[in-house]
N, CA, C and O atoms as CSV, one atom per row, in Angstrom:
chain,resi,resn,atom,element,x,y,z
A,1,UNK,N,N,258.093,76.474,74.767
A,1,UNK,CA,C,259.058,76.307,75.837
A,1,UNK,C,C,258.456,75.398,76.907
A,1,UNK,O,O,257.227,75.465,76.939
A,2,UNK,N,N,259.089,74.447,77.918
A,2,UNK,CA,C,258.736,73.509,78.385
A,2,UNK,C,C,259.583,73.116,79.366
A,2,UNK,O,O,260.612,72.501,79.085
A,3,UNK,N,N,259.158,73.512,80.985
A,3,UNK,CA,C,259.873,73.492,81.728
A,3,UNK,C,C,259.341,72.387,82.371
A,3,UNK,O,O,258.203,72.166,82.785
A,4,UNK,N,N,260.844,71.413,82.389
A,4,UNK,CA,C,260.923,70.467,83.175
A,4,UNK,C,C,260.428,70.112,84.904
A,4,UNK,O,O,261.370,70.261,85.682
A,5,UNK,N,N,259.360,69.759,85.438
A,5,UNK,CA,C,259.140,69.820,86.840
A,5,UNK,C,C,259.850,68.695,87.176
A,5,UNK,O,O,259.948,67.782,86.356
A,6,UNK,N,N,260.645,68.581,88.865
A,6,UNK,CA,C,260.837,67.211,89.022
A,6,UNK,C,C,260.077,67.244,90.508
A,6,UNK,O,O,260.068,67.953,91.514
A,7,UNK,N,N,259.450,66.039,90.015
A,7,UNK,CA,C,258.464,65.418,90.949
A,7,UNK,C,C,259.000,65.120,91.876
A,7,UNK,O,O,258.334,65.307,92.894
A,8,UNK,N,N,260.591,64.448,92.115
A,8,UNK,CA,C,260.907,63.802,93.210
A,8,UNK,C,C,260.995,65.392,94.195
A,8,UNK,O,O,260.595,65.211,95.345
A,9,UNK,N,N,261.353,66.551,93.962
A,9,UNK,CA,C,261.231,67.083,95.338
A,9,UNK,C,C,259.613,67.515,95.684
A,9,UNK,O,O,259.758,68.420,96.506
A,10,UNK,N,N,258.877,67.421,95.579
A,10,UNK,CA,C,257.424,66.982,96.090
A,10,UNK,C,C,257.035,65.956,96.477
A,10,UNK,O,O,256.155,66.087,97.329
A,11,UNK,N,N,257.375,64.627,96.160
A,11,UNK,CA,C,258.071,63.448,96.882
A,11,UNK,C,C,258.609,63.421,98.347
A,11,UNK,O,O,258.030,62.961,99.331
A,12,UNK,N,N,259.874,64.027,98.286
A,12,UNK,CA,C,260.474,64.404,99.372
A,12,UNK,C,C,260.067,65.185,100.360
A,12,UNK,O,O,260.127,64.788,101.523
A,13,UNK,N,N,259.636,66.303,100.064
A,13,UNK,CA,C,258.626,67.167,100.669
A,13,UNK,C,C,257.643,66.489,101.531
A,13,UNK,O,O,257.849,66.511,102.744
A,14,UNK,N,N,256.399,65.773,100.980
A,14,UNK,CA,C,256.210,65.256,101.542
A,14,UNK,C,C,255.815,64.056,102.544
A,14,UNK,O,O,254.862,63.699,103.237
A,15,UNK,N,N,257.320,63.585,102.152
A,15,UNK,CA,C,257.552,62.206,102.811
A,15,UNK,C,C,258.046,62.834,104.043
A,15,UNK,O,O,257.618,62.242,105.034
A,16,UNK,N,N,259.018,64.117,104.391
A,16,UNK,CA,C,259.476,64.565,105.396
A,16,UNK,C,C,258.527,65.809,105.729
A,16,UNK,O,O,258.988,66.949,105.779
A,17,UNK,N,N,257.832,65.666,105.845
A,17,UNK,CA,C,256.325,66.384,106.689
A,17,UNK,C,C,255.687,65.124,107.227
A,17,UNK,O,O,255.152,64.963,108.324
A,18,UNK,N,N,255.842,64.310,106.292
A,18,UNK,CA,C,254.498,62.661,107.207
A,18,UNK,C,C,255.490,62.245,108.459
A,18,UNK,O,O,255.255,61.729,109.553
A,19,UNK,N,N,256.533,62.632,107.908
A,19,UNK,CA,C,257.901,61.331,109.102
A,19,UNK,C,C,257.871,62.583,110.299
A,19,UNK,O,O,257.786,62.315,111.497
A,20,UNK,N,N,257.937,63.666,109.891
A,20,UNK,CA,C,257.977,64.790,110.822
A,20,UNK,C,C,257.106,64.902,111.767
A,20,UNK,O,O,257.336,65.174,112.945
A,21,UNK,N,N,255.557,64.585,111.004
A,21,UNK,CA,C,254.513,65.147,112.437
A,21,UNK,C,C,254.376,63.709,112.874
A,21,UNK,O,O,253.930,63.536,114.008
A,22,UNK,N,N,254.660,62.750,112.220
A,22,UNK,CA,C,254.382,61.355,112.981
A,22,UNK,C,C,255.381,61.119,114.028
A,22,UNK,O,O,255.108,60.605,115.112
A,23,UNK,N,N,256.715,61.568,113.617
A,23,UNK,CA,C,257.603,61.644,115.194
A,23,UNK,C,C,256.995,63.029,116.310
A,23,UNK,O,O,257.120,63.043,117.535
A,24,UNK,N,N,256.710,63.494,115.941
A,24,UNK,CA,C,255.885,64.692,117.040
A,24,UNK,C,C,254.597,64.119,118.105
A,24,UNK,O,O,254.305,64.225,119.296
A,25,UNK,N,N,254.071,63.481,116.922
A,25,UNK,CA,C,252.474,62.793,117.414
A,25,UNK,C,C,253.418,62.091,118.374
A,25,UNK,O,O,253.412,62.346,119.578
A,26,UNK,N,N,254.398,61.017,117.697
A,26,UNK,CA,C,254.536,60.088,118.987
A,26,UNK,C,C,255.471,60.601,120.233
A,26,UNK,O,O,255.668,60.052,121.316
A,27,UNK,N,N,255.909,61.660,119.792
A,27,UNK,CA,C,256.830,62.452,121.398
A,27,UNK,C,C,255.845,62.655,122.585
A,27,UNK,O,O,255.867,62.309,123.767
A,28,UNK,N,N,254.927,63.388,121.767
A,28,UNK,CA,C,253.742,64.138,122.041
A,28,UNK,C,C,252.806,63.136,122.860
A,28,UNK,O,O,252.152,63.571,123.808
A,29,UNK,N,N,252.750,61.883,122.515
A,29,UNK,CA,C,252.000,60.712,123.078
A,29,UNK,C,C,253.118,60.178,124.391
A,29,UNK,O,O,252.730,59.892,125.523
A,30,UNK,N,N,254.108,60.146,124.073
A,30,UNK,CA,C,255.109,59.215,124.695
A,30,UNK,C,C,255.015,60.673,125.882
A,30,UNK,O,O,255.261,60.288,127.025
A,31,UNK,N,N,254.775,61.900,125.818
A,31,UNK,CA,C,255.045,62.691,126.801
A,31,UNK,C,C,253.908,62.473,127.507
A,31,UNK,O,O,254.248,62.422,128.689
A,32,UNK,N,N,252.493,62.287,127.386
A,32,UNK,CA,C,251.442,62.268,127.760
A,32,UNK,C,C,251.665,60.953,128.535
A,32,UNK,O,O,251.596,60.842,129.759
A,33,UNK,N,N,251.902,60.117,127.785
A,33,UNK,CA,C,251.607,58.357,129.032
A,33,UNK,C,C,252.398,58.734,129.777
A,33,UNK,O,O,251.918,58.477,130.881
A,34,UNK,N,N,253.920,59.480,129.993
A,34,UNK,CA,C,254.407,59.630,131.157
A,34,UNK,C,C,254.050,60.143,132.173
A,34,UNK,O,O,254.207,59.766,133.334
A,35,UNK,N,N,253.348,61.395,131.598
A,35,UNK,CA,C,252.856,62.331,132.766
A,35,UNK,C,C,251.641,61.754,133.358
A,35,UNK,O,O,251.272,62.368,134.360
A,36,UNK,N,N,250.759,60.535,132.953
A,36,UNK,CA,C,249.726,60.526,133.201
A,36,UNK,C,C,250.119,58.902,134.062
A,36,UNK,O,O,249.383,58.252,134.805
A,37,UNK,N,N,251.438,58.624,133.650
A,37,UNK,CA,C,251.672,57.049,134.844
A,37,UNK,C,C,252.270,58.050,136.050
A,37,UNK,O,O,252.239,57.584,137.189
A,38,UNK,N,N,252.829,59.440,135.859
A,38,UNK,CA,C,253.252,59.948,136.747
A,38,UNK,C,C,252.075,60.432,138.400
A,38,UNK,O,O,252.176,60.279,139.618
A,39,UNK,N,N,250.997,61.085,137.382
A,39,UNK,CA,C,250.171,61.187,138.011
A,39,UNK,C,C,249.262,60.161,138.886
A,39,UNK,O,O,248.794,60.448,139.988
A,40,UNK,N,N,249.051,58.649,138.073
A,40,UNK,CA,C,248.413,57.653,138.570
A,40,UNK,C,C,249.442,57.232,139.898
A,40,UNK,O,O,248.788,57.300,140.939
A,41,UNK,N,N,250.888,56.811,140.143
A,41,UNK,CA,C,251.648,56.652,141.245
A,41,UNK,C,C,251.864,57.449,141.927
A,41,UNK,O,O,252.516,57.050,142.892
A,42,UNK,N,N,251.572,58.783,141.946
A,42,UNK,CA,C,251.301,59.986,142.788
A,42,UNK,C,C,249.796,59.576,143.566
A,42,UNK,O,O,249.738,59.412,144.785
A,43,UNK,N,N,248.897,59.474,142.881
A,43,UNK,CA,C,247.508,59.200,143.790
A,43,UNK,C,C,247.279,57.895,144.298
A,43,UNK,O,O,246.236,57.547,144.851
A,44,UNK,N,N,248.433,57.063,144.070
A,44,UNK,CA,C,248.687,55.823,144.404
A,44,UNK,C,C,249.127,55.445,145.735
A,44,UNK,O,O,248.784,54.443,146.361
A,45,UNK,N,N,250.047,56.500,146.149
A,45,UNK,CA,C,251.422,56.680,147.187
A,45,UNK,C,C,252.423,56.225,146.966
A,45,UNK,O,O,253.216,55.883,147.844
A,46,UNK,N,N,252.648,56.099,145.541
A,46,UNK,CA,C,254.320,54.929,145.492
A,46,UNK,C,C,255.136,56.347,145.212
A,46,UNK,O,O,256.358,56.339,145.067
């Protein structure tokens, strides 16, 4: 007996885990430069 695996959903899997934490990383970054240009024009006086 010989059960068929299909590869493409392990594929999929994880192509949407890489796309997933790579949009996180960059939220995650994009939240950080804000808070940290926030902070630099705060000790700035603007």
């Amino acid at each position: 007996m010989h059960e068929g695996l299909n590869q493409w959903q392990f594929v999929a899997a994880a192509l949407s885990i890489g796309v997933g934490g790579t949009l996180a990383m960059v939220g995650w970054s994009l939240g950080a430069m804000i808070r940290a240009e926030r902070r630099r024009d705060k000790v700035r006086g603007k």
